[in-house]
Every structure is written in structure tokens, then in C-alpha cells.
N, C-alpha and C positions, 0 to 999 in steps of 0.2 A: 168624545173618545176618538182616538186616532183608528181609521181603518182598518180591519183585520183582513190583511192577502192571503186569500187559498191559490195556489198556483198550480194548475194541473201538470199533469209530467205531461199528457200530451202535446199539452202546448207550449211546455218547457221544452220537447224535443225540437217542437218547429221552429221558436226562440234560436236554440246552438245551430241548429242548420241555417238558417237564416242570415245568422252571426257569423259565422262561417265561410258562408258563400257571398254575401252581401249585396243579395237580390232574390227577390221575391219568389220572382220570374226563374232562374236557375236552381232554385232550392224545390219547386213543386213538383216534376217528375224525380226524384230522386224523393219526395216522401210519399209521393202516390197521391198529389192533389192539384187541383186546376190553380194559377194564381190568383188569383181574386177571392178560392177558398183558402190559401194561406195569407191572405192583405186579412180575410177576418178574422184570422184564427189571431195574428199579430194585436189587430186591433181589439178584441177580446181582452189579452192577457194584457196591452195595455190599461186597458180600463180596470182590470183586478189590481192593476200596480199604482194608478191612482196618476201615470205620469209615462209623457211620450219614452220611447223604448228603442225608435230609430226614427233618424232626420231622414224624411223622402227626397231623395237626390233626382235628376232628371234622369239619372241613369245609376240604380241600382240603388241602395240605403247602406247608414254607415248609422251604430250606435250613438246613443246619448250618452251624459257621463251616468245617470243612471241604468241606462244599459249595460252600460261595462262593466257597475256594482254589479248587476243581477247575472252577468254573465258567470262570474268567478262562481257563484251561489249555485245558481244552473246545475253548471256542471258538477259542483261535489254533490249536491241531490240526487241526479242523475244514477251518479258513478255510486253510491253507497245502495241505492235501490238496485241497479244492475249487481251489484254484491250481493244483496239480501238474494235475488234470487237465484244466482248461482249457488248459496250457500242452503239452498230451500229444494233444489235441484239434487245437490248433492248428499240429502240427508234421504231424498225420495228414494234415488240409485243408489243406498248406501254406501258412499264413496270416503263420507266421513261421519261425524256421532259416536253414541255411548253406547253400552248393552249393559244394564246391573242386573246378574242373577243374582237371585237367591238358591240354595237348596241346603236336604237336610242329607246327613251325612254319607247314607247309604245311596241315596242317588248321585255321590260325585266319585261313587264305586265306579262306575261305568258309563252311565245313561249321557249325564250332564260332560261329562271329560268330552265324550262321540260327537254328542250336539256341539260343544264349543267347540272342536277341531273342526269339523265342517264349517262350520259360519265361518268360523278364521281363516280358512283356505279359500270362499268363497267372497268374502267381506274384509279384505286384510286391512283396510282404514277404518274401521269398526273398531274402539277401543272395548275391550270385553274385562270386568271385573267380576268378581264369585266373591259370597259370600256364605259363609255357612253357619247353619244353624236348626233349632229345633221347630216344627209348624209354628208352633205361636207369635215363634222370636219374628220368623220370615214374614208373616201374617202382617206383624207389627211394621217391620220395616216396608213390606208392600202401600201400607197405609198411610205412613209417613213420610212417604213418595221419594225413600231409599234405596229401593228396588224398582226394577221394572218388570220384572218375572220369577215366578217363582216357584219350586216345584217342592210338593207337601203332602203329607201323607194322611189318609184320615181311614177308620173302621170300615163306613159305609154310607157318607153323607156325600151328597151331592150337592150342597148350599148352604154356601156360609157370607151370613150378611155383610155385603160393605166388598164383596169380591168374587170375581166372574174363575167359578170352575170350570177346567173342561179333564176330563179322566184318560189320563193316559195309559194306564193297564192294570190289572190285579200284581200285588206282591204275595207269591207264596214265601210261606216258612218252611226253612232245612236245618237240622239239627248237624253240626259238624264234630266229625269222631275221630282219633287217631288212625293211622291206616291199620294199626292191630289191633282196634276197639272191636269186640265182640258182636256188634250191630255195624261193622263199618261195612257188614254186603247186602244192609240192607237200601229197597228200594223206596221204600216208608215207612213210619216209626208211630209210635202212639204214645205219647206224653206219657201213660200208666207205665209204658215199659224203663223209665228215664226215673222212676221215683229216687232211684239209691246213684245215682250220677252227682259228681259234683260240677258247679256250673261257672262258665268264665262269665263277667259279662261288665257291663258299661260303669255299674253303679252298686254299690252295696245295697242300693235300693230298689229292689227288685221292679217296685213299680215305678222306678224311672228309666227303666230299660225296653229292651227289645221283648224279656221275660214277661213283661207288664202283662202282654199276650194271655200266656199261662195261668196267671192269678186267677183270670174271669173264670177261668176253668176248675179251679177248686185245687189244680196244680199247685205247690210252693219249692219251685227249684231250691235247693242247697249251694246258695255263692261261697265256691270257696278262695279265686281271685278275682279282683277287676284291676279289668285293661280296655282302658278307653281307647287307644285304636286298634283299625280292623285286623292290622298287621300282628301287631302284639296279641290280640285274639287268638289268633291262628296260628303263632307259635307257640301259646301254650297247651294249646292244643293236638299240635303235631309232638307237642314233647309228653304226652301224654297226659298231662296236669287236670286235666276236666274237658267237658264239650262246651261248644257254645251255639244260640241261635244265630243263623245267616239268611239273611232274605235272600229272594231269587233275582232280585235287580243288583247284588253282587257276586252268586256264584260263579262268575266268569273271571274272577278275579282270587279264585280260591287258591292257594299252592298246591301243587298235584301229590303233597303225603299227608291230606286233608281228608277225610272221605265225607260222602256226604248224603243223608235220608231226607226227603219233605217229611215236615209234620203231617198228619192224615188232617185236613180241609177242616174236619168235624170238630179236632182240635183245636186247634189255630186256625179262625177262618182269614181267608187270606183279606191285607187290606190292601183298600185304595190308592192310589198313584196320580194328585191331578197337577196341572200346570194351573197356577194363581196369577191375576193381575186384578188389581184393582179397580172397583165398580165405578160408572160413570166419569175415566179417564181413555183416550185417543191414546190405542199402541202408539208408540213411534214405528218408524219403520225397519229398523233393526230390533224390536221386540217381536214386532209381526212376521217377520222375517225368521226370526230364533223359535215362538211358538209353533211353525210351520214344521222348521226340522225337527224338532223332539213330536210334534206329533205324527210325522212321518216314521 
């Protein structure tokens, strides 16, 4: 079988300098060695190359014709390695890379918008993409290594297999009223007081909604439209048409002829808030970097 050459990059540097300089003698303080430990370092990688590498001259060395094959070789090995790490540098300082969120709807009310403008102003060669969707969908896409982060909502679990939680805050529920709703001065509400209300909400199906809440409760809101988004919520709600529920990670986002009550805790107990990534996977450094500010 023909010889298999491993050619160390160390010794591929002393090689180009060598080459270069063409002499042993002038190339050792300029790599930080005595000449005699660059005659063996030479002599070394000749012996991995199987074949002389430079004719010893009485004064200084001059390539073989396989020298000068190995040289062209040298330097593009060199040169893609000194690439790889500049590009391994630049992914550390986030200079360049991806960011895939995921999130589900009501967190791109505000929370996720705030995170992504700061990493952006902070990481502008950072390509940042969102996705959105429902926990399960995101869950999925975290798994199928579509996402690199992702932010999910759950009742009151702290562990869900196959992916590293960490809890970002409680979500309360606020019932939102017309500014001339009868309950619109109020400070908190009780689902009982809400029986004879008609309700805006996401889904004719109650328990595909934000409503879904209420069911546990023995509560059964009356849909009288749905409007999938949040915008469309809120006007028909400011037009008087019905109320609808609003979590508190988008009250800040509410229109000021909106009015607005927390549900009483006992009713809606408030849920979970975490940030997901996937178990037994290396953030990159633009994940680790994005998990840092949303949990700032």
C-alpha cells in the first residue's frame, strides 16, 4: 500500500518559512527556534513525505521538484485553516452567524420584538429570523434543530423531556372592555361576574384559545366573533362588540380606548413563561448570547 502522509501544520509552517527564506539559519529566530531544531523539524516532515524536500546548498537550501509540489499544497492548507479560524473567532464575537427564534404569539407582543432589537443593535452581523407558532409547533421545530430558541408557554411544568427550560416570568390574565363597559373601572374581575358577556377570541373553539383557561373553571364564555389577531381583537372590542382575554406580556401593547381588569389568580391561575432549547445540543453563541437578554 502506498504511504499515508500526515503533515503537521507546525511543520508545514517551518516548511513556508524555510521556503521563503531559503535557509535554515535565517528562518530560526523569526520562528522562535535554534537551527539545528529547524534542520529537524525539516528533516521530520521530510521523512512523513517519504522524499528530500530541499537540496542542502553550502550556503542556504533551495527546494526539490517535490518541494515545490508541496509548497503550492502548504500554503492553501495553511491559508483555509488560518480561514476556519478566523471564521470560528468570528462566530465566538458574534461578528457573524444565525439566531432562529421561535415564539408563540403573544410573546412577539413585546418581550421577543425588545430582545430582538437589542441583539440587533448589539450584533448587527447576527442574521436573526422568527418564527411563530403554537408550544407544540415550536417544541417540534426546537427538535428538528429549526430553531435555536424558543419561547413557550406552559400551566405550571418545569420539565419537558428532550428540552432544557429555564422560566422567564408568570403570565397574568386581563379581561379587556370597551372604555364605556360597565366593569371598565374595574381593577379585577371574576369570571362569575363575565357569565352574560359576549367573547372575541382566536377560535370558535373555545378550548383552542386563550379562553381554554376558563373551561377548567366550569366557566363556558359565549364566542360571539373570532379574530385571530391581536389587533383585530381590540377593535372589536373598542367598538363595543364583546371583550376578550389579554395576557400581561401584551398589555403594553393595548390601545388607550381599551380598558382593562386582571382576572382574580384564583380564576385563571397565571401561566408559565420559559425560554426552550434543546437537550443535549451546544448554544451557539448568538443563542447564548439572545437567552442572556430575554432573561435579563
Amino acid at each position: 500500500m502506498p504511504a499515508q502522509h500526515e503533515f503537521s501544520t507546525a511543520l508545514l509552517r517551518v516548511f513556508l518559512e524555510v521556503a521563503r527564506l531559503g535557509s535554515f539559519t535565517t528562518a530560526a529566530p523569526i520562528l522562535g527556534y535554534t537551527q539545528s531544531a529547524i534542520s529537524r523539524q525539516i528533516s521530520a516532515l521530510e521523512e512523513e513525505a517519504g522524499t528530500p524536500l530541499f537540496d542542502r546548498l553550502p550556503r542556504g537550501v533551495r527546494l526539490t521538484e517535490p518541494g515545490r509540489r508541496l509548497l503550492v499544497h502548504a500554503q492553501a492548507v495553511l491559508d483555509r485553516l488560518d480561514e476556519a479560524r478566523r471564521e470560528l473567532t468570528d462566530l465566538r464575537d458574534l461578528n457573524t452567524g444565525r439566531l432562529r427564534v421561535g415564539a408563540f404569539a403573544t410573546a412577539d407582543a413585546e418581550l421577543v420584538p425588545q430582545a430582538i432589537a437589542t441583539f440587533q443593535r448589539r450584533h448587527p452581523e447576527v442574521t436573526v429570523t422568527l418564527r411563530e407558532g403554537f408550544t407544540p409547533e415550536l417544541l417540534e421545530m426546537l427538535g428538528a434543530g429549526d430553531a435555536d430558541v424558543a419561547v413557550v408557554s406552559y400551566p405550571g411544568t418545569q420539565h419537558i423531556d428532550g428540552f432544557d427550560l429555564r422560566k422567564l416570568r408568570d403570565d397574568f390574565m386581563y379581561v379587556a372592555f370597551p372604555s364605556d363597559h360597565k366593569f371598565a373601572g374595574r381593577r379585577q374581575i371574576r369570571l362569575a361576574d363575565l357569565q352574560d358577556e359576549e367573547w372575541i377570541a382566536g377560535s370558535s373553539r373555545p378550548e383552542d384559545t386563550l379562553i381554554s383557561s376558563c373551561l377548567r373553571t366550569g366557566f363556558e364564555p359565549r364566542i360571539g366573533f373570532v379574530a385571530r389577531d391581536w389587533i383585530a381583537k381590540q377593535g372589536f372590542v373598542a367598538a363595543g362588540i364583546g371583550i376578550t382575554l389579554i395576557p400581561s406580556l401584551a398589555v403594553d401593547s393595548v390601545r388607550r380606548d381599551v380598558k382593562l381588569a386582571r382576572v382574580h389568580p384564583d380564576d385563571i391561575p397565571p401561566r408559565q413563561i420559559y425560554t426552550a432549547t434543546a437537550s443535549g445540543f451546544t448554544p451557539s453563541p448568538a443563542t447564548q448570547a439572545f437567552l442572556t437578554l430575554l432573561h435579563r
